[in-house]
C-alpha positions as CSV (number, residue, x, y, z in Angstrom):
1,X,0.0,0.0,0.0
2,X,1.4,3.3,-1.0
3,X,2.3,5.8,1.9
4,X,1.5,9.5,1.8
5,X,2.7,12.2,3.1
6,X,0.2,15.3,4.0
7,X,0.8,19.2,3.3
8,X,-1.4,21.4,4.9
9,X,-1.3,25.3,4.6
10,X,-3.1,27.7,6.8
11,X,-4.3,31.1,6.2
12,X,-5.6,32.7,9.2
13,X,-8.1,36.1,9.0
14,X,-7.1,37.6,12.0
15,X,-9.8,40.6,13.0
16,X,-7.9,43.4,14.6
17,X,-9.0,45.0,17.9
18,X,-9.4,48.1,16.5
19,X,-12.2,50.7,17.9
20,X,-13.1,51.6,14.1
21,X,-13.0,50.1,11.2
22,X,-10.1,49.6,8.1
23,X,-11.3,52.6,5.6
24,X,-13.9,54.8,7.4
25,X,-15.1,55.7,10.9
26,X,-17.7,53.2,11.8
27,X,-17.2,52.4,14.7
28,X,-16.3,48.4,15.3
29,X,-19.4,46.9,17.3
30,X,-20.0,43.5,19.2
31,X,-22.4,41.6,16.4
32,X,-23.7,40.0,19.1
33,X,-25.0,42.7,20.9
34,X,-26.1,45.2,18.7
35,X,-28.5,45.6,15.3
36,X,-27.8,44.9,12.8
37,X,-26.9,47.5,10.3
38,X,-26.2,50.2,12.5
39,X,-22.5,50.4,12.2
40,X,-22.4,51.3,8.3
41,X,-21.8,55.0,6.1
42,X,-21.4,55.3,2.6
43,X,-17.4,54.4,2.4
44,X,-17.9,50.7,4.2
45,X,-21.2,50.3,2.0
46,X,-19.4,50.9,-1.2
47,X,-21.5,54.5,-2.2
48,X,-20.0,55.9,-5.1
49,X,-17.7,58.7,-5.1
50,X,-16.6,58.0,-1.4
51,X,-12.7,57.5,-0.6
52,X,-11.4,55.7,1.9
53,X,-9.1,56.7,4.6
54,X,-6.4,54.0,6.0
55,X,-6.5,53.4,10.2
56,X,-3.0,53.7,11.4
57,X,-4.0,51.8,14.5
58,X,-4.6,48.7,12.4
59,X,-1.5,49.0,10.2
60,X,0.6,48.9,13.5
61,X,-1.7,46.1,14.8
62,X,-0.4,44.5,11.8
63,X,3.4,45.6,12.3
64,X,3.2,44.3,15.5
65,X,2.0,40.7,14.6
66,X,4.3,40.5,11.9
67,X,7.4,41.4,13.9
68,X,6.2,38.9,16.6
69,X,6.1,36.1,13.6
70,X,9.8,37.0,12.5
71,X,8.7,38.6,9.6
72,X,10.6,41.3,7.2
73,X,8.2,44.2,7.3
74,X,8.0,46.1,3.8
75,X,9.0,49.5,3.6
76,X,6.3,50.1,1.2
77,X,3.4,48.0,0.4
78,X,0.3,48.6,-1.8
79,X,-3.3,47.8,-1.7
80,X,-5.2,46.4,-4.4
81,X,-8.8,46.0,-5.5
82,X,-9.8,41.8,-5.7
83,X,-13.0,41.8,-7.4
84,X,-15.7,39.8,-7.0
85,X,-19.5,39.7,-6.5
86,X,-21.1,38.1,-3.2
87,X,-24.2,39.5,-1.6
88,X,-22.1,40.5,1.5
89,X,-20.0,42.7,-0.4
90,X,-21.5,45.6,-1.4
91,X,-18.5,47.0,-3.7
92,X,-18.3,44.3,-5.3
93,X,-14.4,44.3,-4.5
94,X,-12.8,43.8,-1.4
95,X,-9.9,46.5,-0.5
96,X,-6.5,44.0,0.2
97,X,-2.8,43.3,-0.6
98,X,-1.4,41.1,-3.1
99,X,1.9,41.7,-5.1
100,X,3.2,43.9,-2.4
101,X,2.0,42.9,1.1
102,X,2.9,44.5,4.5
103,X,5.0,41.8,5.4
104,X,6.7,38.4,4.3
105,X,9.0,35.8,5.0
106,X,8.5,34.8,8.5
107,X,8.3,31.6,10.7
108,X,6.6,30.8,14.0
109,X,7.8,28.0,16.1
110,X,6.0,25.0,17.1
111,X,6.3,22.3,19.7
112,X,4.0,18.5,19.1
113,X,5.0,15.2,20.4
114,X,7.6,15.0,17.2
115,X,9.7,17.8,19.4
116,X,10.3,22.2,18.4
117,X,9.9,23.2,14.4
118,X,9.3,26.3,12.5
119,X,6.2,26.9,10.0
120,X,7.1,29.2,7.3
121,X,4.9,32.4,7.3
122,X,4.8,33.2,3.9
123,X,2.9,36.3,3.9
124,X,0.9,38.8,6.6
125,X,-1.1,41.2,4.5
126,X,-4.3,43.9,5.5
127,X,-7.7,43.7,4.6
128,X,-11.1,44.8,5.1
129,X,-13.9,42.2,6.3
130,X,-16.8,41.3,4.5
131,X,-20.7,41.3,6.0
132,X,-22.0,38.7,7.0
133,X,-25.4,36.8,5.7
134,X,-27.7,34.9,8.0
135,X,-29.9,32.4,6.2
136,X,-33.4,31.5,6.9
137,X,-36.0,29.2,5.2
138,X,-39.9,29.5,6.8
139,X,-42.7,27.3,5.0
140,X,-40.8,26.3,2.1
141,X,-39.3,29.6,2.0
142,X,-35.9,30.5,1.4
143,X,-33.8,34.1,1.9
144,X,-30.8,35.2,3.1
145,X,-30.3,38.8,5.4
146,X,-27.3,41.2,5.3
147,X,-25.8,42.9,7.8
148,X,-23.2,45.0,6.7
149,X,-21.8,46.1,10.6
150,X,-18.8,43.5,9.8
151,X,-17.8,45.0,7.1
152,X,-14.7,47.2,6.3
153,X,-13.7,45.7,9.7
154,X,-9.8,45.8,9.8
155,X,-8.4,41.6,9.0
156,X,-4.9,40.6,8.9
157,X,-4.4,37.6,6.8
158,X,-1.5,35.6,7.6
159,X,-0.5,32.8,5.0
160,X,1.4,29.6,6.0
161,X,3.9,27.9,3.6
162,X,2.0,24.2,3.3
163,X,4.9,22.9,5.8
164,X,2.2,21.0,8.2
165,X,2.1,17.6,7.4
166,X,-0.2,16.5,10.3
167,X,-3.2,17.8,12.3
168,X,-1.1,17.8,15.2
169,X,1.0,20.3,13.6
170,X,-2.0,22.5,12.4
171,X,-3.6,22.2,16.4
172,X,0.0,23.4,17.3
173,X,0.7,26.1,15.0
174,X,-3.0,27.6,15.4
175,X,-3.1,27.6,19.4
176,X,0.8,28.8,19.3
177,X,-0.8,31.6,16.5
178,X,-4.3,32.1,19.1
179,X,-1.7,32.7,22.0
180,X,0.7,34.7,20.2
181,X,-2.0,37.4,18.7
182,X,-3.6,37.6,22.3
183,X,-0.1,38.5,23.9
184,X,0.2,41.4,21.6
185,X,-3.1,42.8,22.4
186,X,-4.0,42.9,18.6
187,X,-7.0,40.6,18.9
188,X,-9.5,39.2,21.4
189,X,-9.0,36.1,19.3
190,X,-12.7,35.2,20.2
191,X,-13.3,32.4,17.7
192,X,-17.2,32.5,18.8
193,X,-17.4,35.8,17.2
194,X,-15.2,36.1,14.4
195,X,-12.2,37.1,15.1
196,X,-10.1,34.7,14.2
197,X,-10.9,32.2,11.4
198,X,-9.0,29.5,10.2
199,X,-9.2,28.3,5.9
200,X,-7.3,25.0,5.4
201,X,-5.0,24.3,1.9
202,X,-4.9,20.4,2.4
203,X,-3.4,17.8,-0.2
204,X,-1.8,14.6,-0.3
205,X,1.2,13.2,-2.4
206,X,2.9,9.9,-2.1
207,X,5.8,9.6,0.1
208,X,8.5,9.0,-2.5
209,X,7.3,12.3,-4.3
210,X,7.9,15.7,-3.8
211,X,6.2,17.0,-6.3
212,X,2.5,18.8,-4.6
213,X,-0.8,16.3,-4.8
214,X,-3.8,18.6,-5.4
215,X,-5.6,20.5,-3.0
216,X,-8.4,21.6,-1.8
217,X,-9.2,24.5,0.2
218,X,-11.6,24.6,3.3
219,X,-13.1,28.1,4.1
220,X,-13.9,29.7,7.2
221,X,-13.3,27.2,10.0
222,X,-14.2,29.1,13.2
223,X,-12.9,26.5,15.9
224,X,-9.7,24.4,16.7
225,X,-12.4,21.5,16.6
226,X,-13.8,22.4,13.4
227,X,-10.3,22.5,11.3
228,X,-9.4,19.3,13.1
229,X,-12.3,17.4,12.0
230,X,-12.3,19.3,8.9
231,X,-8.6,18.4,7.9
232,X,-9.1,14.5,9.2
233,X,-12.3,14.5,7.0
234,X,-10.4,15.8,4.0
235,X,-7.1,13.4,4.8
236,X,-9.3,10.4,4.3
237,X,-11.3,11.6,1.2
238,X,-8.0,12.0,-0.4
239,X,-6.2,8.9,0.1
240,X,-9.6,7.1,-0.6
241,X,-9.6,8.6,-3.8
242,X,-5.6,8.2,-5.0
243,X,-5.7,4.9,-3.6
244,X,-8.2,4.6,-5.9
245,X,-6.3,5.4,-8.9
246,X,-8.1,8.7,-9.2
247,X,-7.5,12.5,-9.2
248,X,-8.5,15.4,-6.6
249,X,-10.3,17.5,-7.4
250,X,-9.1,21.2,-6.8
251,X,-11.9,23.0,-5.4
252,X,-13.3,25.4,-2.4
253,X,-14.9,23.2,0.0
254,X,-17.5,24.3,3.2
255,X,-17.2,22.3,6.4
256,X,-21.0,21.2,7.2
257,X,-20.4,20.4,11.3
258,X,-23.9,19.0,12.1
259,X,-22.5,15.9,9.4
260,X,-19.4,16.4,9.7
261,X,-18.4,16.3,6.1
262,X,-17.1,19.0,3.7
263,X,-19.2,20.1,0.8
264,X,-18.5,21.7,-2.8
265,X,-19.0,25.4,-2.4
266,X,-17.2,26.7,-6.0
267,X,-14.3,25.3,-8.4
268,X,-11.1,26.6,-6.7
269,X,-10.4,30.4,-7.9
270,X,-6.8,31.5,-9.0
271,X,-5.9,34.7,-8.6
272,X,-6.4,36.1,-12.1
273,X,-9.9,35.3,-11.1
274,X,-9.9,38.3,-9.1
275,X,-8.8,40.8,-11.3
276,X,-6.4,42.1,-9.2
277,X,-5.4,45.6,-9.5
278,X,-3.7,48.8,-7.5
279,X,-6.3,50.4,-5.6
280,X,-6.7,53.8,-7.4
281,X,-8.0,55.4,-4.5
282,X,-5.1,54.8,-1.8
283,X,-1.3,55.6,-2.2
284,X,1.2,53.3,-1.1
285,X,1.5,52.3,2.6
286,X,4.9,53.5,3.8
287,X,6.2,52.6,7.1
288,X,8.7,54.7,8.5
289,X,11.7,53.2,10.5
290,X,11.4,55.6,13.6
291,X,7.8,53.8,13.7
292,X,9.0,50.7,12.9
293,X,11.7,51.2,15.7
294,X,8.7,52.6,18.1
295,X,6.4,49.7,17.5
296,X,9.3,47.4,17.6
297,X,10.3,48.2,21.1
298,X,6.6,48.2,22.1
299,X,6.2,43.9,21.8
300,X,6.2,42.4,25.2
301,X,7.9,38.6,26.0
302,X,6.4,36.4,23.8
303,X,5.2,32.9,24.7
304,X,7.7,31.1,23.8
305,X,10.7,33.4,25.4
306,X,8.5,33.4,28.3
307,X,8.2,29.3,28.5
308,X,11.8,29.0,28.3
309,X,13.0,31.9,31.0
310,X,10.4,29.9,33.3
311,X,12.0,26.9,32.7
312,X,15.7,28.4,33.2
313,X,14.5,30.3,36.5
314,X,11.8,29.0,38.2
315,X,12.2,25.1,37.3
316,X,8.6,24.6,36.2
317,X,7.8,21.4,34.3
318,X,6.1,22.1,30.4
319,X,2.7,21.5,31.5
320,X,2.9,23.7,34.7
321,X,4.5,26.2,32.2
322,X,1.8,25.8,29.4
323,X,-1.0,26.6,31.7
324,X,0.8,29.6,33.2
325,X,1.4,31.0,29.7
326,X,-1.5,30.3,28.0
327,X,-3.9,33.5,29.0
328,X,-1.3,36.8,29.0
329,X,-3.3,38.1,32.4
330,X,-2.6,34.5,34.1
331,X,1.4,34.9,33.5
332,X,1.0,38.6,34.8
333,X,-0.7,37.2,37.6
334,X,1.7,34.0,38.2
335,X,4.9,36.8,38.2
336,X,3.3,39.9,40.2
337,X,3.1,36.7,43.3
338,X,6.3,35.9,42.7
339,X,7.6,39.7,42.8
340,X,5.0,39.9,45.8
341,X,6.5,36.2,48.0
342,X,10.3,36.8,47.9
343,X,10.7,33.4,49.9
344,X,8.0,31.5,48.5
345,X,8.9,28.2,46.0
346,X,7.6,29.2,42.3
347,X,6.8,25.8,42.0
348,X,4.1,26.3,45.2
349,X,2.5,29.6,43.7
350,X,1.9,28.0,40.4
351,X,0.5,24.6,41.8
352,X,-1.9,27.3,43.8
353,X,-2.7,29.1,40.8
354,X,-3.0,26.0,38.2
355,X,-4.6,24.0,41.3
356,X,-7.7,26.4,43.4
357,X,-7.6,28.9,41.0
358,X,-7.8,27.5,37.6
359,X,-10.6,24.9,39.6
360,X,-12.7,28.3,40.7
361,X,-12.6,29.7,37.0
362,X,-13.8,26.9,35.6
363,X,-17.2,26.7,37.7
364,X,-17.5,30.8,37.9
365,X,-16.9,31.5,34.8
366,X,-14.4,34.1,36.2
367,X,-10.8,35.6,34.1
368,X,-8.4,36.0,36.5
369,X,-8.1,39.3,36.2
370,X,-11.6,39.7,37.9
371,X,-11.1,37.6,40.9
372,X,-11.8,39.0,44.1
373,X,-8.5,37.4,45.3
374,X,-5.3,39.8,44.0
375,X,-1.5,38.5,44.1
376,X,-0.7,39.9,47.4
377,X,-3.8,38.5,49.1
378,X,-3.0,34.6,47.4
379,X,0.8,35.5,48.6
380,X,-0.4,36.3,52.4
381,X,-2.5,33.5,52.0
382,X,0.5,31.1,51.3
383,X,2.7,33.2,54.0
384,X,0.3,31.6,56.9
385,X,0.5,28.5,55.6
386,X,4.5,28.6,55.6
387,X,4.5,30.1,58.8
388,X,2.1,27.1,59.9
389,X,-0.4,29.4,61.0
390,X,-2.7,27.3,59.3
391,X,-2.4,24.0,57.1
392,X,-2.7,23.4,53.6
393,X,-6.2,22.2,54.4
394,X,-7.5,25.0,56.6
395,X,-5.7,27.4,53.7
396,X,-7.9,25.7,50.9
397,X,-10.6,26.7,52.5
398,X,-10.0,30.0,53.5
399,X,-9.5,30.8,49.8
400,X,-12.5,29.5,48.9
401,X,-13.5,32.2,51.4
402,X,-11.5,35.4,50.3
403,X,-13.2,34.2,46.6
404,X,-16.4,34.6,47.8
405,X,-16.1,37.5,49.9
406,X,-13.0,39.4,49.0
407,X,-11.9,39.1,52.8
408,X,-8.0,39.0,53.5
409,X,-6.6,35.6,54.8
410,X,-5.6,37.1,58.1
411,X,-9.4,38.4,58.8
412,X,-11.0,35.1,58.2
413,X,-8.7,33.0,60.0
414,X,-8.8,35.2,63.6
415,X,-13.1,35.4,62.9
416,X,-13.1,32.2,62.5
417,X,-10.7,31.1,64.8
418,X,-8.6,28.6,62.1
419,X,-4.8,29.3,63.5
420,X,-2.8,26.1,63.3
421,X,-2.8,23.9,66.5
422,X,1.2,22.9,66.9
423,X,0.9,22.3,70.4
424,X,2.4,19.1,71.3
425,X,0.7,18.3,74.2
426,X,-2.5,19.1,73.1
427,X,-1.7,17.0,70.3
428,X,-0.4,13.8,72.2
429,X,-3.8,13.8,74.2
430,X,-5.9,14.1,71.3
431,X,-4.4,11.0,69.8
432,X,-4.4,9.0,73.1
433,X,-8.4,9.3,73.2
434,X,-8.7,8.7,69.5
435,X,-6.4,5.1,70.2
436,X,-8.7,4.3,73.7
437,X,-12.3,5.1,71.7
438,X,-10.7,2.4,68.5
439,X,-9.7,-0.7,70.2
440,X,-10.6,-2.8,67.3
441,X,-9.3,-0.4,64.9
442,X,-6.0,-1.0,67.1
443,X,-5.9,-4.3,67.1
444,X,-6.2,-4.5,63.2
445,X,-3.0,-2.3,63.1
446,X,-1.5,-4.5,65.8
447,X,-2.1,-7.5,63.4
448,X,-0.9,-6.1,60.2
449,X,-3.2,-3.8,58.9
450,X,-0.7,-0.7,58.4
451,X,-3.2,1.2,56.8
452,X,-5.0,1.6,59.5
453,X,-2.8,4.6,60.5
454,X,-4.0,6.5,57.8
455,X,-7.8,6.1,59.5
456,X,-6.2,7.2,62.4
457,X,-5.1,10.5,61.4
458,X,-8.0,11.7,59.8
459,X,-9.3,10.8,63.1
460,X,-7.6,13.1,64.8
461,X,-7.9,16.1,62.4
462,X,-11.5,15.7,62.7
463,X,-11.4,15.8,66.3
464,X,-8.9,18.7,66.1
465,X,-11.1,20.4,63.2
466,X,-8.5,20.5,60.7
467,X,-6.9,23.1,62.9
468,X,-3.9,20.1,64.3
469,X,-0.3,20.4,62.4
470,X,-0.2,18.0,60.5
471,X,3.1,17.0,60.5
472,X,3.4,17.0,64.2
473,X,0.2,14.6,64.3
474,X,1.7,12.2,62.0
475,X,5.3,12.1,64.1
476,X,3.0,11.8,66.9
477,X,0.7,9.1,66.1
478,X,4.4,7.0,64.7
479,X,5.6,7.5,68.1
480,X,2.4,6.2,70.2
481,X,1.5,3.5,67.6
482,X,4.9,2.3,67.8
483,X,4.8,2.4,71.5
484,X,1.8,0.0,71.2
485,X,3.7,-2.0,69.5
486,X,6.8,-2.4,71.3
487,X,4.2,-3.6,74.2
């Protein structure tokens, strides 16, 4: 059976996080709260004799991405007119870059089971956004509504080189890409509304070949879970059909996710299809290297710099590190603690953070950077503990507390009276009475049963109320059960 090797390219539309939109002054509004249609004037609705005006906020959203992907950033770049005629495009052209694009020739690094490699970035390039149509079909019925609030929103396309031979890779390089764009600040990266959307180049050629199989291009793909099942659907479609003895067929394919099957949408358009020309009504885009040098200086650690310096300095293992890293306002958090508990193991704060935190987001639905619980109240929280004013226990539940409430640690432990019991002989007579109201349990330890110590002490927590030390309880209980022992 002939082996094949996959190639996969990406080409991300990234929406920009700007406040108005690419040509014109509409302002850029949440389509999910707002009418539709109410964020539109005659330049972003195509009226004639209407010139646009570029946003300088999104070209340096743009710089700024591009940098971050190693790219070379063009000292001049042009936009173009692509032509072609959609209902949700009321110009009938779309405003982007083709020859001469804003930047080129850059990589971003991955990391999959298979160990660290760099995708190719061939290309990051401005556009506008499109509107968007909702369909409907009532008693046999069809029609389709516009709303035009989407578009002339500001996009930045960035275009792999078809180096991903495995959905692994393409998980990989798209949550690396997700993270990466939400560092910057460029995006909100929210895939439920838009803002990021994935179209898939996949083909297949045999594994002795280098010559390209084919492919087939899968548009807008608006979750990691939707280009994974859409690039595994695709995979085996090809290899059915070569195994076959029969071609693919190069066309623009829809991803139907209630079936989970692609579906024909048009014959695959080249780009003399488009029509592409300068746009007559912009001059070229020149970026000067003072602002180059400004915007430059302006990109914060990156993800993977940051994964590596936390490896180097704190000791953290990859998937301690991964979760730290993976929101921007988590790793701000995780740091400002450790700037906050000078004699405090990183390794503890981010088990905290990763552990009770993480575990409280998840059922409140809570970012981080809402929680009622700031650095220096988690880090005050963890002081107690290492001063054994309470026990890892007691603690857990005191932040479930400060969560809830937004008290300090130190006023809900004195209200509640929750300070650590260390006393040792408080401690030994707690024990005694838990041994003299257990004789059998005694006796089963006394016979063999070993494990019954373990009963034993959460024994005497519960009789101490979780307050006990629990490491003097456990060198207690040894010493008393070994007494028994001994006779």
């Amino acid at each position: 059976m002939v082996d094949y090797i996959v190639d996969i390219g990406l080409e991300v539309h990234v929406e920009l996080a700007t406040r108005t939109k690419m040509f014109c002054g509409c302002p850029v509004v949440d389509p999910t709260h707002c009418e539709p249609n109410i964020a539109v004037c005659p330049v972003c609705t195509g009226m004639p004799g209407v010139l646009p005006v570029v946003n300088k906020k999104a070209v340096e959203f743009g710089i700024k991405a591009a940098l971050a992907l190693n790219c070379k950033i063009a000292e001049q770049s042009i936009f173009a007119r692509k032509n072609y005629f959609y209902p949700d495009l009321p110009k009938g052209y779309q405003i982007s870059q083709y020859e001469y694009p804003l930047a080129k020739n850059g990589y971003l690094k991955i990391v999959t089971s298979q160990g660290e490699r760099d995708i190719r970035i061939r290309r990051a390039h401005l556009e506008e956004d499109t509107g968007k149509l909702t369909h409907f079909s009532e008693e046999g019925n069809s029609y389709s509504l516009v709303d035009l609030n989407r578009s002339g929103i500001p996009l930045l396309e960035i275009v792999t080189e078809p180096d991903i031979h495995s959905i692994e890779e393409a998980l990989a390089y798209s949550h690396a890409l997700h993270t990466l764009l939400r560092y910057l600040e460029v995006t909100t990266g929210d895939m439920e509304k838009g803002a990021m959307r994935f179209e898939a180049n996949v083909s297949l050629r045999p594994a002795n070949s280098n010559t390209m199989g084919k492919r087939v291009e899968i548009k807008n793909l608006n979750s990691f879970r939707a280009m994974e099942r859409a690039i595994a659907y695709q995979i085996t479609q090809q290899r059915k059909l070569l195994e076959k003895g029969r071609t693919v067929t190069q066309e623009t394919l829809g991803w139907d996710d209630v079936h989970s099957v692609t579906v024909a949408q048009r014959s695959k358009e080249e780009a003399h299809d488009y029509r592409y020309f300068p746009e007559p009504d912009l001059p070229p885009l020149i970026v000067e290297k003072d602002w180059l040098k400004k915007i430059t200086t302006s990109i914060p650690e990156l993800p993977y710099a940051k994964k590596q310096r936390y490896k180097k300095e704190y000791g953290l293992q990859n998937d301690d590190i991964d979760r730290l890293i993976s929101e921007k306002p988590v790793a701000e958090y995780f740091e400002t603690c450790l700037q906050e508990a000078a004699h405090i193991s990183p390794k503890v704060v981010a088990n905290w953070i990763t552990g009770e935190l993480f575990s409280w987001m998840n059922q409140s639905g809570e970012h981080i950077q809402d929680l009622r619980v700031h650095p220096k109240d988690l880090v005050e929280l963890l002081r107690n503990v290492e001063r054994k004013t309470i026990n890892q226990n007691t603690a857990k539940d005191v932040l479930l507390e400060m969560l809830h409430s937004g008290k300090n640690s130190a006023n809900i432990i004195q209200q509640k009276d929750l300070q650590q019991i260390s006393d040792g002989t408080f401690i030994e007579r707690l024990i005694q009475n838990v041994l003299a109201e257990n004789p059998q349990e005694v006796d089963y330890y006394l016979n063999g049963k070993e494990t019954v110590a373990n009963w034993f002490f959460g024994q005497v927590m519960k009789a101490a109320k979780g307050k006990a030390n629990p490491k003097v309880v456990k060198e207690e209980l040894a010493r008393q059960l070994e007494l028994l022992k001994s006779g």
